[in-house]
Structure formats: C-alpha cells, structure tokens
C-alpha positions, 0 to 999 in steps of 0.5 A: 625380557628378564634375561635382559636384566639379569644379564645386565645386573651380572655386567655391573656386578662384575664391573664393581667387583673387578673395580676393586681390583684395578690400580686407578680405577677413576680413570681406567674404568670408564677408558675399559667401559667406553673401548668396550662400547666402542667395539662392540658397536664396532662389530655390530655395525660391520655385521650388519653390513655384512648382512645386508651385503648378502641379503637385499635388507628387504629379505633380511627375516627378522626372527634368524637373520644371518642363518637364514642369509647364509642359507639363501647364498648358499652356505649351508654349514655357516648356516648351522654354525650361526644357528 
C-alpha cells in the first residue's frame, strides 16, 4: 500500500520538475496527463479483453491472472515471461 504513495508521489514530482521545462506548460501539460491516462486505459481495457479472451473470467485467479492464464492455454514460456 506505501508503494502506492510512493510511486504516486515519484509521478507528481516528475511532472513539476519536467513542468519547468516544457515551452507552454499551461496547455501541454494537462494534453501530456490526459493522452497518458488515455493510453494507459486504453492498454488496460485491451488486456482485460485479451484475458478474458483465454480464460472463462470465471476462471481468471485473482492472485496472478495472465501467468496463470497462459498456463492453462498452454503457453508455458509466456507464463514465466509474464510472471
């Protein structure tokens, strides 16, 4: 749970020290947040689907979701890739 803090602290500071550095940092900073956010969601949304794709979401363990998938589909490198 403090990795989340610290990591989201670690975020923010890097957005204010880069801020200083950008040309017009009013309008390209929030463009940079939200292309960021939205990609991230993006991304997210596709490897759920591609999740679920493999795995009835049923089946889906909820402790290590993709090794575990690719495990049961029968791809045992992606497995140790992803774990």
């Amino acid at each position: 749970m403090y990795s989340c803090f610290d990591q989201g602290y670690l975020g923010y500071d890097e957005i204010c020290a880069l801020g200083q550095e950008v040309e017009n940092p009013k309008a390209n900073l929030p463009k940079a947040i939200f292309l960021t956010l939205s990609s991230v969601t993006a991304l997210y949304i596709l490897a759920t689907i591609a999740l679920v794709g493999m795995v009835d979401y049923r089946d889906i363990s909820p402790v290590s979701g993709f090794p575990i998938a690719f495990r049961d589909s029968g791809a045992p490198v992606a497995a140790q890739i992803a774990a």
